[in-house]
KEZAKOL-70295 format. One record per residue (C-alpha): residue number from 1; residue in one letter; x, y, z. Coordinates in pm, 1 decimal, decimal comma, m for minus. Example, Ala and Ser with C-alpha at 12.3 -4.5 7.8 and 13.67 -1.06 7.14 Angstrom:
<rs>
- 1|A|1230,0|m450,0|780,0 $
- 2|S|1367,0|m106,0|714,0 $
</rs>
This chain:
<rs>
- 1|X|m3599,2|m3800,1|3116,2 $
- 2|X|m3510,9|m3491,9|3316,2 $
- 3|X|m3159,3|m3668,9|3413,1 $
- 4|X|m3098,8|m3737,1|3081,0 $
- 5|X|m3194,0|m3376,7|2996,8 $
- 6|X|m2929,3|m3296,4|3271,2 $
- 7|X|m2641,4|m3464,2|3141,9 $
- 8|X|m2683,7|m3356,7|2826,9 $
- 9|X|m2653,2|m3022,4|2928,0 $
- 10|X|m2345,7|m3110,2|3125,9 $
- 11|X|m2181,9|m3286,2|2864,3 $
- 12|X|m2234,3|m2984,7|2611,9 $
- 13|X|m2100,3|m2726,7|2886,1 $
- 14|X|m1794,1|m2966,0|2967,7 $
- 15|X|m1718,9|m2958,4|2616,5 $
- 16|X|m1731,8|m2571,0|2559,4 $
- 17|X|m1525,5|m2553,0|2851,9 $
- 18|X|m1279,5|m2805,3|2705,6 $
- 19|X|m1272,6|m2583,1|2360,0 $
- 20|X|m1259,4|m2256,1|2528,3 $
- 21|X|m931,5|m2428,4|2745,0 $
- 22|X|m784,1|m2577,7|2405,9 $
- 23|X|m774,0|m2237,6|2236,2 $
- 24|X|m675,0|m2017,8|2553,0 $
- 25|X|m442,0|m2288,9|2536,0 $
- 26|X|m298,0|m2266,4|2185,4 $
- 27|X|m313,6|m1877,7|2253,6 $
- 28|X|m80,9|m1854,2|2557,5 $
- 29|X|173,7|m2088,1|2391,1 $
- 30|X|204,2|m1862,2|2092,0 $
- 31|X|254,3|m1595,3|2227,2 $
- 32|X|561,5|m1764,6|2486,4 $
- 33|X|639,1|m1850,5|2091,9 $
- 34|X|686,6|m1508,8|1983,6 $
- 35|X|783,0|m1311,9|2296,9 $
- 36|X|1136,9|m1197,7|2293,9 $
- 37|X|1092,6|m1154,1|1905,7 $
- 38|X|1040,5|m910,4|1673,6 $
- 39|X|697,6|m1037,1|1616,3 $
- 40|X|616,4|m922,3|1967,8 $
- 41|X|608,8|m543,8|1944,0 $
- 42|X|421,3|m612,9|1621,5 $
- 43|X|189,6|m753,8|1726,5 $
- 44|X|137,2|m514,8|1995,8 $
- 45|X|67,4|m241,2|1789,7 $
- 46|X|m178,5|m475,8|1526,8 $
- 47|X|m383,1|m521,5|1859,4 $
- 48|X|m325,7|m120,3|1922,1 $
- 49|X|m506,3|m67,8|1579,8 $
- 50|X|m781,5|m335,2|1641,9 $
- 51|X|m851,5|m89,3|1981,7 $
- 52|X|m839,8|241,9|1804,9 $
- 53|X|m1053,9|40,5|1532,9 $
- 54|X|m1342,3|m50,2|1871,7 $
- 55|X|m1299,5|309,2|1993,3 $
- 56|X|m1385,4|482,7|1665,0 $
- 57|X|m1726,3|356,6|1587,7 $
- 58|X|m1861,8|410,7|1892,9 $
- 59|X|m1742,6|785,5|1844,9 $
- 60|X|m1880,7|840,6|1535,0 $
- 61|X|m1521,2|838,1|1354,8 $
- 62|X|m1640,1|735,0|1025,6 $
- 63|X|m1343,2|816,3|808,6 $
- 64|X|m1122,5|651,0|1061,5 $
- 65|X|m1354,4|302,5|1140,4 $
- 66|X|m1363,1|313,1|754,1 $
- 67|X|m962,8|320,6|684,1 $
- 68|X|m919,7|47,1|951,2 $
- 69|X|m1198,2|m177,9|826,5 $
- 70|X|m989,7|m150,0|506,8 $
- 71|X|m697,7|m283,0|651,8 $
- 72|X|m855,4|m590,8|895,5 $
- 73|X|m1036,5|m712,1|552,8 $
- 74|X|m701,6|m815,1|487,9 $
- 75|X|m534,4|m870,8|812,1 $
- 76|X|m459,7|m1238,2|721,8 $
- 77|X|m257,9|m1147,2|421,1 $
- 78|X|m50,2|m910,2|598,6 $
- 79|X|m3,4|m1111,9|881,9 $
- 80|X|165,3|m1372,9|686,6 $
- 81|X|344,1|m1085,4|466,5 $
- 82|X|439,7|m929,2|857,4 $
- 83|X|538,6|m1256,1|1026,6 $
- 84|X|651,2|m1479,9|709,9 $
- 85|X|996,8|m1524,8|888,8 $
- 86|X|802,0|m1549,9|1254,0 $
- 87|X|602,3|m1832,9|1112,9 $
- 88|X|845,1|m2001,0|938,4 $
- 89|X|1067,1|m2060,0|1191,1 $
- 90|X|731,1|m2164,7|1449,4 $
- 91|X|643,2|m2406,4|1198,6 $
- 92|X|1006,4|m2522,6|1212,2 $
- 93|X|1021,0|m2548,3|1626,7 $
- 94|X|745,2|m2704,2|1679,6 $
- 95|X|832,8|m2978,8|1414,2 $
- 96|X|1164,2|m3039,5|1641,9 $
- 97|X|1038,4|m2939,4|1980,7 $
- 98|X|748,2|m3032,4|2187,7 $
- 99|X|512,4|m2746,9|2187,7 $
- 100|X|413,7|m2832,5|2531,5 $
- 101|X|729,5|m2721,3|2676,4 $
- 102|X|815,2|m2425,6|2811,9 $
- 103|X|1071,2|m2188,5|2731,2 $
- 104|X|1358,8|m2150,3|2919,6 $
- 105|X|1410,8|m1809,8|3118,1 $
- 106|X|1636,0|m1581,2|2908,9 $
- 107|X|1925,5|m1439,4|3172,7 $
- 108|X|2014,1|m1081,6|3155,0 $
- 109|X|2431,4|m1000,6|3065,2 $
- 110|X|2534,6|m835,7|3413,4 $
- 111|X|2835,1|m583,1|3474,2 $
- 112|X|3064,3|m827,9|3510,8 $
- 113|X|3019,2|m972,1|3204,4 $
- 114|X|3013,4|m621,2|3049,1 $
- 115|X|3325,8|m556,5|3199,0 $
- 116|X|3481,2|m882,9|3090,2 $
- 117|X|3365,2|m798,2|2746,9 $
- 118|X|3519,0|m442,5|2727,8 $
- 119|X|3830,3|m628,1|2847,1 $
- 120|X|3857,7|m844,1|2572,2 $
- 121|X|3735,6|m613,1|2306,2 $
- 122|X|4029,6|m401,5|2414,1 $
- 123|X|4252,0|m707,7|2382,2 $
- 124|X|4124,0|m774,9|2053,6 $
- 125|X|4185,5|m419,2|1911,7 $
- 126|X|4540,1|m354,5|2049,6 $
- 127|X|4574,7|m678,2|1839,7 $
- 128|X|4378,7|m529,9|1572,8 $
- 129|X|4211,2|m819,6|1516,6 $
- 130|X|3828,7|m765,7|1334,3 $
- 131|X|3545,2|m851,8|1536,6 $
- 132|X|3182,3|m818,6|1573,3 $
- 133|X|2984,0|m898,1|1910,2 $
- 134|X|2614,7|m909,0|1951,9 $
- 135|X|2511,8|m882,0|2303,3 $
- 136|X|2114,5|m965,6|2305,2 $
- 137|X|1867,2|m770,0|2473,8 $
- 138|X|1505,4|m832,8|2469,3 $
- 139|X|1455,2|m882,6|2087,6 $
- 140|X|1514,8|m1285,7|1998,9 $
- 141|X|1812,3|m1338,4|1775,9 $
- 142|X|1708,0|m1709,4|1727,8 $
- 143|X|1747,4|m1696,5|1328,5 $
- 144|X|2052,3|m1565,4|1372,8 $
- 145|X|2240,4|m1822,2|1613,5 $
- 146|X|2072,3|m2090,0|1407,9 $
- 147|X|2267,1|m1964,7|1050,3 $
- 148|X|2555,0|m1978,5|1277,0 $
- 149|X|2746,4|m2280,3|1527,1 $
- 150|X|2589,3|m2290,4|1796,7 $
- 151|X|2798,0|m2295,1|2099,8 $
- 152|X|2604,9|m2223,5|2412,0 $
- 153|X|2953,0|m2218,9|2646,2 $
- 154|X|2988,3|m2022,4|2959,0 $
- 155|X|3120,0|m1726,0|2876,4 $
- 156|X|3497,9|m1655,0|2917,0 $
- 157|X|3746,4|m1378,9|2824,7 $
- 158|X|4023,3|m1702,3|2639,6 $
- 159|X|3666,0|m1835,4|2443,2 $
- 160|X|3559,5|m1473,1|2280,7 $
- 161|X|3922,8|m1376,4|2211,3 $
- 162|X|3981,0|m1719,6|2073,0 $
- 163|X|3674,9|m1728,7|1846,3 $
- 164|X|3819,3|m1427,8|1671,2 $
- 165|X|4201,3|m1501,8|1595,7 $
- 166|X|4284,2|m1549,3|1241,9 $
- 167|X|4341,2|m1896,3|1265,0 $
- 168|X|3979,8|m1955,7|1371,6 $
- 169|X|3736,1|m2084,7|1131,4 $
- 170|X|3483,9|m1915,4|1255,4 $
- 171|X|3630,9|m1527,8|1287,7 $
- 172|X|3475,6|m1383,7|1011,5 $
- 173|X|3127,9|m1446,7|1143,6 $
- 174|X|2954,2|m1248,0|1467,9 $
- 175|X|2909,7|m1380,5|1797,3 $
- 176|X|2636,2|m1353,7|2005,2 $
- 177|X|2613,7|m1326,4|2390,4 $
- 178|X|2314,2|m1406,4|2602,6 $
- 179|X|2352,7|m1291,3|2958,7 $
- 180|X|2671,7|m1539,2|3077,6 $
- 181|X|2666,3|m1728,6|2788,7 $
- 182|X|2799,2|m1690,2|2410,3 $
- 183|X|2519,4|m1874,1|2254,5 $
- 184|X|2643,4|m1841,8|1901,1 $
- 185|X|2959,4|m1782,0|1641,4 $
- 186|X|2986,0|m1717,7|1279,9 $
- 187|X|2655,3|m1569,9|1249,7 $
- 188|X|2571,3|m1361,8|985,0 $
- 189|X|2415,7|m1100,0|987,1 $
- 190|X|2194,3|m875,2|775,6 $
- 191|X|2366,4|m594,9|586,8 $
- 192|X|2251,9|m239,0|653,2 $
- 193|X|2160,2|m77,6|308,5 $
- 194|X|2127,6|299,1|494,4 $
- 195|X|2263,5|557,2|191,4 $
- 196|X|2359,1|789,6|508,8 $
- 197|X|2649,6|527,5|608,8 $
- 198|X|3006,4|687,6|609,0 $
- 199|X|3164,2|502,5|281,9 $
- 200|X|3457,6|427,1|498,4 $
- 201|X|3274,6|225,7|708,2 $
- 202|X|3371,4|m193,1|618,2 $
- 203|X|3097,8|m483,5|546,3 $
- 204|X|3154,6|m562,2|961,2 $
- 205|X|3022,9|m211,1|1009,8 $
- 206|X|2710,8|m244,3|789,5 $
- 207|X|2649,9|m570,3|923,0 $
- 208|X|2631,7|m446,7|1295,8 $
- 209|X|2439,6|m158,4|1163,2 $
- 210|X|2178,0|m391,7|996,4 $
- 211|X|2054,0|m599,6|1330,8 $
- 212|X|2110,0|m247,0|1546,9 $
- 213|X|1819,1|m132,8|1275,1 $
- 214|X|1607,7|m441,8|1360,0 $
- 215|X|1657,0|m556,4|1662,1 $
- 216|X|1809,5|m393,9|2035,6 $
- 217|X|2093,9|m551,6|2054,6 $
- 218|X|2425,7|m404,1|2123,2 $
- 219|X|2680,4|m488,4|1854,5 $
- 220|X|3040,3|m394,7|1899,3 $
- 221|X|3246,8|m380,0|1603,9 $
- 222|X|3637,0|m407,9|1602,3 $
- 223|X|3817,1|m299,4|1311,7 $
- 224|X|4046,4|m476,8|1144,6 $
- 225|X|4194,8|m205,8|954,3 $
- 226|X|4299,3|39,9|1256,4 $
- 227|X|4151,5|m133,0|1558,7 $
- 228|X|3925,3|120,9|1660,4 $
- 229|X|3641,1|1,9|1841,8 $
- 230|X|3269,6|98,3|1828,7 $
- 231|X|2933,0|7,9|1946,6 $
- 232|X|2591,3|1,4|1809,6 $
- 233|X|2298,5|59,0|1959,4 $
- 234|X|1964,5|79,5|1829,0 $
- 235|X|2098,9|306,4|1487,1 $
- 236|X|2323,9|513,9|1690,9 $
- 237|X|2731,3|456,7|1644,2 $
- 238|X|2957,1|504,8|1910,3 $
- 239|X|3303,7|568,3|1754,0 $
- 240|X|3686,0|567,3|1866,2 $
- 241|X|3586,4|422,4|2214,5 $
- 242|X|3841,8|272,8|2474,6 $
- 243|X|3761,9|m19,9|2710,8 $
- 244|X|3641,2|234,7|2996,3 $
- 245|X|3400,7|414,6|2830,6 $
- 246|X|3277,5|99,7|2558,7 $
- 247|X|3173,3|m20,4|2916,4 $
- 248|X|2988,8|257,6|3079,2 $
- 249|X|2836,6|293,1|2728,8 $
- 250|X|2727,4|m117,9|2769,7 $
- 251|X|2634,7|m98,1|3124,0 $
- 252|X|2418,4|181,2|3052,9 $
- 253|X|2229,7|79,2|2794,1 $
- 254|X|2233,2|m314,9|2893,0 $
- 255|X|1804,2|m326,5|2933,1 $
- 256|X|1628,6|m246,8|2669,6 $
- 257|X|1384,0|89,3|2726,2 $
- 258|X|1579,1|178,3|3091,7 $
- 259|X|1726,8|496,5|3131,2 $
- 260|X|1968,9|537,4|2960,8 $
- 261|X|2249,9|764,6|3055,7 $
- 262|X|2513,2|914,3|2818,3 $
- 263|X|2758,3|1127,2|2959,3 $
- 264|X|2904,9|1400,0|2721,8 $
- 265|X|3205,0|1240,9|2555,0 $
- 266|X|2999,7|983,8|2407,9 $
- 267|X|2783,6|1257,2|2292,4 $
- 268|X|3052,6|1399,4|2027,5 $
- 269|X|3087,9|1009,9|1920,0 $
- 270|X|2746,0|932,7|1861,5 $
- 271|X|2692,0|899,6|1503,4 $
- 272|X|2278,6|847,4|1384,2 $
</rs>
């Protein structure tokens, strides 16, 4: 009786620690899910509200603890309201993906591809040939690529200046670059609806302007008009640049959240 006592213990233990590994589980592979998205940083600060929400009734913080109950009483609404694209497109993944895989390391664009870019960016204005680049950062730009063809090809100078010639189907759209690889082309992207925005400025301009404002990534924008170039980074507008100091600019600023270091000509260009 006592060994049957035993194992029944056993058997109940082995299956808490079966649930507790399922869920820690399901956990860890949603959040590999959403890291490198914009979902990550939100969630970071929902779990930065759900601390200041543990801190303040300890303290006595009644007004506070009161407010923040508020909002968790309806945390599942605004998760989905938060995260409707974010779980969308999860839903959609793991429908065509195992969800027991991992995800492949994301590589990070390096100076010579920076340089190479500048390069042919300066190609493509002399030409005066309208472009827009995305060069991805830390922020996902999954929904993006998949609106677009996907391409993942080694990156070369002949592909990105190719993509963009008149003749090319798919030169109206953006490209996106991924460390030494342009992942996507005719992407679309989301149109920046700031009132502030110089009237001048062309739908490629507001379109660069629109992922700068929700995502990091550095979009360079090619006018077809003069050829000026300019870059966007994170709201800010570099304008008039050449290939030299589009580069620094690049290099500078290629991780997202290191130092970044603006010397002062770029200064007078920066437009917020």
């Amino acid at each position: 009786m006592l060994d049957n006592y035993t194992f029944g213990i056993s058997s109940s233990l082995l299956i808490q620690a079966l649930d507790v590994f399922i869920v820690s589980f399901l956990i860890y592979r949603a959040l590999l899910i959403v890291r490198g998205t914009r979902a990550a940083p939100m969630l970071v600060g929902l779990a930065s509200i759900a601390v200041v929400y543990a801190i303040a009734k300890p303290l006595g913080l009644v007004t506070l603890a009161w407010l923040i109950d508020n909002f968790l009483n309806s945390i599942i609404l605004v998760i989905v309201v938060i995260f409707q694209d974010e779980i969308r497109r999860t839903l959609t993944n793991v429908g065509i993906k195992p969800f027991l895989l991992a995800q492949q390391q994301r590589p990070e664009s390096g100076p010579n591809t920076l340089d190479e870019i500048a390069v042919t960016v300066s190609k493509l204005a002399k030409a005066q040939l309208g472009s827009l680049i995305v060069i991805k950062r830390n922020v996902g730009l999954e929904q993006f690529m998949a609106e677009g063809v996907v391409l993942n090809a080694e990156f070369s100078r002949k592909l990105l200046y190719s993509i963009f010639v008149k003749e090319s189907p798919l030169h109206d759209g953006a490209v996106i670059i991924e460390g030494r690889s342009i992942k996507a082309a005719g992407c679309v992207l989301p149109l920046s609806f700031n009132p502030d925005i110089d009237p001048n400025l062309g739908t490629r301009h507001r379109a660069a302007l629109g992922l700068a404002e929700s995502s990091d990534a550095m979009v360079i924008v090619v006018s077809e008009e003069s050829g000026s170039i300019t870059l966007i980074i994170e709201g800010r507008m570099y304008r008039n640049l050449d290939a030299a100091s589009l580069q620094e600019l690049l290099e500078n600023n290629a991780t997202a959240g290191g130092q970044r270091r603006q010397s002062g000509r770029f200064m007078g260009a920066a437009v917020k």
